[in-house]
C-alpha positions, -999 to +999 in steps of 0.1 A: +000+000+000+028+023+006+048+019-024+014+025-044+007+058-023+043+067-032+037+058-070+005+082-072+026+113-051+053+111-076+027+107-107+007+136-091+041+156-087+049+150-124+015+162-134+018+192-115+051+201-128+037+201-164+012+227-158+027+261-162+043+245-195+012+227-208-010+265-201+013+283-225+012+259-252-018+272-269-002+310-273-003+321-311+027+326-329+030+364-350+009+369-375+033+392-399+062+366-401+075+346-432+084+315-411+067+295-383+078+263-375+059+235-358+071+212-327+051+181-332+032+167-301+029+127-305+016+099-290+044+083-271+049+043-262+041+028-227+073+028-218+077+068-219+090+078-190+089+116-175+092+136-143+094+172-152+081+176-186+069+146-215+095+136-247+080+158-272+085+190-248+119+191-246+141+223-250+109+244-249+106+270-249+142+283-254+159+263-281+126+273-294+128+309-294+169+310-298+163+288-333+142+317-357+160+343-335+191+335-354+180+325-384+164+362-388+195+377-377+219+357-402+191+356-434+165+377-444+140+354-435+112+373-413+108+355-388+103+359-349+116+345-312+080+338-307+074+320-343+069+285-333+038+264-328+029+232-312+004+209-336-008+176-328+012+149-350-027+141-364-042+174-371-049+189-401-031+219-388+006+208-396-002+215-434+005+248-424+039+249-415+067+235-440+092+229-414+084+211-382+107+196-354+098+162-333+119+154-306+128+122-284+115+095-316+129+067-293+089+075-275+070+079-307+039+058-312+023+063-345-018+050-349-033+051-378-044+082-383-010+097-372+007+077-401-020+090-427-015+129-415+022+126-412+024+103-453+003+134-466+021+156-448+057+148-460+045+141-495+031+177-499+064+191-497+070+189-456+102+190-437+105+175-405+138+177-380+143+147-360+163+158-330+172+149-292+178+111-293+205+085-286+211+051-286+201+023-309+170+012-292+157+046-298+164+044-336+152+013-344+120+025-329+120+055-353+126+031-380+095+009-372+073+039-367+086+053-402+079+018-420+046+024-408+042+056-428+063+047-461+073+010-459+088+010-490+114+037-482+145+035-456+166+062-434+198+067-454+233+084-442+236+116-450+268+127-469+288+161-465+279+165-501+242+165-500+222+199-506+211+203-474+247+208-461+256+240-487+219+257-485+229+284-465+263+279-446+288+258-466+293+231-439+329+213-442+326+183-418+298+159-403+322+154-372+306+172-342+312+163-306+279+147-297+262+172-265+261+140-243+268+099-244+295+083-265+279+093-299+290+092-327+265+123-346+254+104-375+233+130-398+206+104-413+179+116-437+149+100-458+137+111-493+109+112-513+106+099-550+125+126-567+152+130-542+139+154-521+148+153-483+119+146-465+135+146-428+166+152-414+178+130-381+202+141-355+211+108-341+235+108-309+228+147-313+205+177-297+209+205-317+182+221-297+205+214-265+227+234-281+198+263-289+187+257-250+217+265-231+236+293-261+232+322-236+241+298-203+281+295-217+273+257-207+290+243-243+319+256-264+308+288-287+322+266-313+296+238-311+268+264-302+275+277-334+278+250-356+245+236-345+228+272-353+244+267-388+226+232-393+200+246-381+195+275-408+206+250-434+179+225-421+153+257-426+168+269-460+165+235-477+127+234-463+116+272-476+137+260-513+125+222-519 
């Protein structure tokens, strides 16, 4: 009886925890901007375990707001700190933004309406950055929840040479120190019929780590940088393909 009493405090502590973040998670992007991005909010597996916040949360709201923030700075994309939206991976909604980010895959659970929104979706022309995951558990469960949406089509490698890596910034190496665990920061990607990138992975990586803690001095300028420069690349290729 104990350990159950002690199960429900820390559930009810969890839930509790959420709710200042959960309140602000219907605020409305600006209006007069050119891009607005959307962080997907999924279904996650049983096994999805959280204390302060749930998988698809993480980073908000500061790699969030630190991500178009430079992007407007560097481009003359108009854009906004505040231009960022969740959607619901199975609302009609996500047609609206070209470029969305999902986080933590390793917890994604796709039903069958979540696979028919996110086919239609990516075949229209949408972008989606994978970020925020390690460990090959977590990719073979991306991998089975992507079969489900295109199973005739497989995550690739990404090469220094593909488009993506000279949109914006001319990147010269894959090789980045990955923000936590052993790594390596593979760069994976799946395309559509004609060659177009579809979704970009940061496996072993955060990016939006990086985004989080750029004004804590917590990681090298040097790294904070370079995952700012994928980032804008990541965006670029979206707005052009």
């Amino acid at each position: 009886m104990k350990q159950t009493l002690t199960g429900l405090l820390i559930l009810l502590l969890s839930v509790v925890s959420l709710l200042p973040a959960v309140a602000s998670l219907d605020s409305q992007p600006p209006k007069d901007v050119e891009f607005t991005y959307a962080r997907i909010r999924y279904h996650m597996t049983p096994d999805a375990i959280f204390v302060r916040e749930v998988p698809w949360h993480h980073d908000y709201p500061f790699g969030d707001e630190t991500f178009p923030t430079f992007l407007k700075e560097v481009s003359r994309v108009h854009t906004d700190s505040k231009a960022y939206q969740f959607v619901d991976i199975d609302s009609p909604e996500l047609f609206k933004y070209p470029f969305a980010y999902l986080c933590e895959p390793g917890y994604l659970e796709l039903n069958d309406r979540d696979t028919k929104n996110l086919r239609q979706y990516l075949e229209r022309g949408g972008f989606i950055m994978v970020d925020d995951f390690r460990g090959q558990r977590h990719l073979s469960n991306l991998v089975y929840q992507m079969k489900k949406v295109f199973p005739n089509r497989s995550i690739i490698p990404l090469q220094i040479t593909h488009p993506l890596f000279n949109s914006f910034y001319a990147i010269d190496t894959l090789d980045m120190a990955p923000p936590y665990g052993p790594g390596p920061v593979e760069f994976l990607g799946m395309e559509d019929d004609h060659g177009r990138l579809m979704m970009v992975i940061d496996y072993n990586n955060d990016l939006s780590e990086f985004w989080e803690w750029l004004d804590k001095g917590e990681y090298s300028m040097h790294d904070a940088a370079t995952s700012l420069k994928f980032g804008v690349n990541y965006a670029m290729y979206a707005l052009t393909h």
